[in-house]
C-alpha positions as CSV (number, residue, x, y, z in Angstrom):
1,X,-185.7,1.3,50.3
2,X,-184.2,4.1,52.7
3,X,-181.3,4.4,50.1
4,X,-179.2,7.5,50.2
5,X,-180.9,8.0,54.1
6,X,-178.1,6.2,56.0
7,X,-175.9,10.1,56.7
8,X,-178.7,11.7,57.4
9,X,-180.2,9.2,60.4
10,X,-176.6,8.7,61.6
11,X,-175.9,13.1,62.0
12,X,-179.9,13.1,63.4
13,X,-178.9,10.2,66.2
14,X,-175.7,11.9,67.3
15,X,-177.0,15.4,67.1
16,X,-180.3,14.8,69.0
17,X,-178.1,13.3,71.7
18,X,-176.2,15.5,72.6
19,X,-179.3,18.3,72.5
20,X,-181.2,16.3,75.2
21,X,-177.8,16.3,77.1
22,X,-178.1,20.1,76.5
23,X,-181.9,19.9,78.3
24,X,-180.3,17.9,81.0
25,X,-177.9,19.9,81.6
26,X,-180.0,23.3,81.4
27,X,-182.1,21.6,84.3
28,X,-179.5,21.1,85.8
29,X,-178.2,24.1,86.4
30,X,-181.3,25.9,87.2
31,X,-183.3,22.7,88.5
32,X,-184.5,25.1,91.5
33,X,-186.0,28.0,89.6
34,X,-187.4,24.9,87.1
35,X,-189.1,23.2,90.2
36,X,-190.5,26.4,91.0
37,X,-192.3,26.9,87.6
38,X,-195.6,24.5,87.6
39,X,-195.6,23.7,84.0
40,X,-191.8,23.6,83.5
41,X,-190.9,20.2,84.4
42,X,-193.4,18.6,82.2
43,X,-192.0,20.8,79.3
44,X,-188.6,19.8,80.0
45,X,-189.8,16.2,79.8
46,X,-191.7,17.0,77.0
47,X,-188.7,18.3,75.1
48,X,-186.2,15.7,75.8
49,X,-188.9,12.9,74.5
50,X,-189.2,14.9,71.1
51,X,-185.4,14.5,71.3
52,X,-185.4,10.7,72.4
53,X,-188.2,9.9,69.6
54,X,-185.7,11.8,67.3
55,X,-183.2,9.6,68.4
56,X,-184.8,6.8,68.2
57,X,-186.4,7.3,64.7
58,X,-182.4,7.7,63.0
59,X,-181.1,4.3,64.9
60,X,-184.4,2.4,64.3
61,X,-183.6,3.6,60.5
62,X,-180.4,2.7,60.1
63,X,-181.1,-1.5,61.1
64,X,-180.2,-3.4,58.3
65,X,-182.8,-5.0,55.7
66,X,-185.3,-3.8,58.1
67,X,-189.5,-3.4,56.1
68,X,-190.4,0.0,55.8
69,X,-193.9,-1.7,57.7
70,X,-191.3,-2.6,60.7
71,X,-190.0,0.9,61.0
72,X,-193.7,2.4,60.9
73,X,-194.4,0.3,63.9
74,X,-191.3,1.4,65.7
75,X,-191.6,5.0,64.9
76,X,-195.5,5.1,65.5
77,X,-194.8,3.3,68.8
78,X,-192.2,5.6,70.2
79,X,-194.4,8.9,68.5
80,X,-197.3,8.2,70.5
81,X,-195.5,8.3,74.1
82,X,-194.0,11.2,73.0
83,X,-197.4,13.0,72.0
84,X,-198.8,11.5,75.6
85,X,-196.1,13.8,77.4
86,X,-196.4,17.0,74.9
87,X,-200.2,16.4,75.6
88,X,-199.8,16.3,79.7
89,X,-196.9,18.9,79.5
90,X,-199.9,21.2,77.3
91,X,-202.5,20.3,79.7
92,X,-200.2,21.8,83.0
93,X,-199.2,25.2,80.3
94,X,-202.8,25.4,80.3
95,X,-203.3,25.2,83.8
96,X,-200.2,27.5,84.8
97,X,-200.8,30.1,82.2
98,X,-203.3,32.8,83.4
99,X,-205.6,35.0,81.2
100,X,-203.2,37.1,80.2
101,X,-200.6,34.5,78.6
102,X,-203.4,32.0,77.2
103,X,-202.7,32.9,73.7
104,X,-199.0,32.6,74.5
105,X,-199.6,29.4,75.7
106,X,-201.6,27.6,73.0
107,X,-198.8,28.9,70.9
108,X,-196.0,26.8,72.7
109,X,-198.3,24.1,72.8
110,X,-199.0,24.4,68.8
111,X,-194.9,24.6,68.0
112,X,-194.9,21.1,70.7
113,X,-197.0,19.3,68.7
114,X,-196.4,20.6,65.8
115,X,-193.1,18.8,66.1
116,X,-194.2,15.4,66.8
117,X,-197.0,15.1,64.5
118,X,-194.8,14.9,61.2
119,X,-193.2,11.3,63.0
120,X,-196.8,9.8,63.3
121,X,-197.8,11.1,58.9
122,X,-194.5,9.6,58.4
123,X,-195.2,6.5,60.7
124,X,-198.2,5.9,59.0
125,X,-197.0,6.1,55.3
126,X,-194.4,3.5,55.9
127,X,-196.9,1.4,57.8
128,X,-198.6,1.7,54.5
129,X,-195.6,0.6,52.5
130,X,-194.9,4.3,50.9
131,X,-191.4,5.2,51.5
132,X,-191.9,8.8,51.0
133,X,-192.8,8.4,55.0
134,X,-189.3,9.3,55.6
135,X,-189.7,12.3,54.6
136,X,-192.1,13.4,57.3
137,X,-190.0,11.4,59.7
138,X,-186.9,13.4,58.4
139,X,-189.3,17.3,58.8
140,X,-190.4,15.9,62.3
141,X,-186.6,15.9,63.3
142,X,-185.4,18.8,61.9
143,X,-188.5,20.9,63.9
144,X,-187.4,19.0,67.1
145,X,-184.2,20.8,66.5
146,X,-185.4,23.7,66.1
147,X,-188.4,23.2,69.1
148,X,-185.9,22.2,71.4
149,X,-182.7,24.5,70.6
150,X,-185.5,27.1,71.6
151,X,-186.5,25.5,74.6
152,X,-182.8,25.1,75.7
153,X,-182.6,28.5,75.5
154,X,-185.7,29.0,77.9
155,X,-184.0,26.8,80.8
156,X,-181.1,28.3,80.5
157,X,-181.4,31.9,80.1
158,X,-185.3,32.6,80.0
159,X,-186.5,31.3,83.4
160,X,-183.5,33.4,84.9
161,X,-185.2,36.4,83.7
């Protein structure tokens, strides 16, 4: 079933970690200028959910003798509260963003949701019984590291600027 997977969803847990801890920490040390940014909260949130559903996508694939059907469930579950906050976190970009940065804007909010939406194809093939769902699950993490490396990068250096 997820044969040959069990490496890959154990690196993917432990490195998605310690990236969110990386988020929390960025807030952290600039949680005033972050406050002071209307849609930057909701981004933050936004990214360390993409990094939780990560998370919880490798440990829910490495339980033993678990149905591919089972895992769909679990991922879809976790894939649509993540979407909810990339959705509200797009909605207050909007809002924030003025004229000038709109196209700016619906960019970010493509890359956000262009991240999560691989775990929901990938969801919904294994729900189906098709175990090449993993796949998509597995491209869904790897953008999230790449989403949210960037977005580290924003609350720590960017906002500063």
């Amino acid at each position: 079933m997820l044969a040959g997977w069990n490496e890959f969803f154990v690196a993917t847990a432990g490195a998605a970690a310690a990236l969110a801890g990386l988020i929390i920490v960025a807030m952290s040390v600039n949680i005033k200028t972050i406050l002071n940014i209307p849609s930057m909260t909701s981004r933050a949130a936004a990214t360390i959910a993409s990094l939780i559903l990560s998370v919880v996508s490798a440990s829910a694939a490495l339980i033993p003798r678990q149905s591919l059907w089972m895992l769909g469930v679990q991922i879809l579950v976790f894939a649509l509260g993540t979407m909810a906050l990339v959705i509200h976190s797009a909605v207050k970009m909007l809002r924030a963003a003025g004229p000038r940065y709109r196209a700016v804007t619906v960019f970010k909010i493509v890359i956000s949701l262009v991240q999560v939406l691989p775990f929901g194809i990938g969801a919904a093939l294994l729900l189906a019984g098709a175990d090449q769902g993993i796949y998509w699950v597995a491209a869904g993490v790897l953008l999230v590291f790449i989403g949210s490396v960037a977005n580290a990068w924003v609350l720590l250096v960017e906002i500063l600027r």
